[in-house]
C-alpha positions, 0 to 999 in steps of 0.5 A: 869605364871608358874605352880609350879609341886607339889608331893602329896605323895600317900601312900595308906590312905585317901581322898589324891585328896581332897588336889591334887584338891585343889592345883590345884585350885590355879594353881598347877601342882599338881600331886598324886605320889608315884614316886620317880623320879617325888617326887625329881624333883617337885618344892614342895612335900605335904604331907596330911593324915587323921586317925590313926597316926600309920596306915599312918606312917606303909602306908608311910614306906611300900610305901618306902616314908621315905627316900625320904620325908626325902630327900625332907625337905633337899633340902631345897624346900617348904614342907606342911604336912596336918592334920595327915600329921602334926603329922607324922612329930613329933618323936611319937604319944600317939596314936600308942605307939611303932611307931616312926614319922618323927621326923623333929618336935621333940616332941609328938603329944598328947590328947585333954583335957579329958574335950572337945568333941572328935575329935574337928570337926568344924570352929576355929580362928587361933591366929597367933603368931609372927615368925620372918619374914618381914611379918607383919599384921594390928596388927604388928604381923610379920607373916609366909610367909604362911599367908601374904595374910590372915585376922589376924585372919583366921578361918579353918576347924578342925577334930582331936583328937590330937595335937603335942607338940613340944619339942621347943615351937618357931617353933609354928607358930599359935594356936587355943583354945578348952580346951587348946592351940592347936598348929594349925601350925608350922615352921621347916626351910622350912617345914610348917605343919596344923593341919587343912584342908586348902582344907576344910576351904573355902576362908581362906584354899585356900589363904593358898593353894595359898601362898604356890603355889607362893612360890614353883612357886619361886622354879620353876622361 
């Protein structure tokens, strides 16, 4: 069985090896990089992050990642944004004001409510919203590719203060409720991005992990 090669992009910031040991515990290639050439030949590319919005996206552009993460998403290969990693790919942050994200989400990441203890560090239930797809649970619930294989109602490990809020509420492809509804996970073509850990979230983040391992395996037939 091929082992699909995947770009962990390493901008500097964080437990980046955490995600890279997870991939390749469901069978990636999983490769730490910064590399250019390595970044655009791999099968899939993911981009994790912990911290501050503004002190990763500086991290990212001064590693020179902006273009060629940008690149990558218009390839049309398989893209994962983990956490921060998430919130980088929305047009700007409350956070760090002044700071422009990716913007291949257009929208703003945002607060937690002022009435939930900040940040939300636990286990929460991911409602899994419909999306479009031929994917459907026990429910009948049409789910991302993503989380074909999971129960309908996994649970994952949060540690955030923030959320993003997308301008087009569709690409919301799950939710998870503390204080408000917290958008948990999005859909942008092919782009999926959480804002949980899928490396920290036991044998429901490691299924996640793994769909997204058989899809950039597809890339890599």
């Amino acid at each position: 069985m091929t082992s699909p090669v995947i770009a962990v992009l390493d901008y500097g910031i964080g437990n980046l090896r955490s995600a890279q040991k997870a991939l390749q515990k469901v069978g990636a290639d999983a490769r730490l990089t910064s590399d250019p050439a390595l970044i655009r030949d791999a099968h899939a590319a993911v981009l994790p992050g912990v911290g501050n919005f503004g002190a990763c996206m500086t991290a990212v552009r001064a590693a020179g990642l902006e273009d060629l993460i940008h690149e990558r998403i218009a390839s049309g290969s398989p893209f994962l944004g983990i956490c921060v990693g998430m919130q980088m790919l929305f047009t700007e942050s409350q956070e760090s004001s002044g700071i422009v994200g990716l913007n291949v989400v257009p929208g703003e990441v945002r607060y937690l409510p002022d009435t939930v203890k900040r940040p939300q560090m636990q286990w929460n239930r991911l409602h899994i919203r419909g999306s479009g797809t031929a994917e459907r649970d026990e429910r009948g619930v049409d789910r991302d590719p993503m989380f074909a294989t999971l129960p309908a109602e996994p649970w994952m490990y949060f540690v955030h203060s923030l959320h993003g809020v997308p301008n087009d509420e569709a690409c919301i492809v799950a939710t998870v409720d503390y204080g408000c509804q917290v958008t948990a996970a999005v859909r942008v073509g092919n782009v999926f991005a959480v804002q949980f850990h899928p490396e920290k979230s036991a044998g429901d983040g490691l299924g996640l992990l793994q769909n997204f391992v058989d899809i950039a395996r597809l890339v890599a037939a």
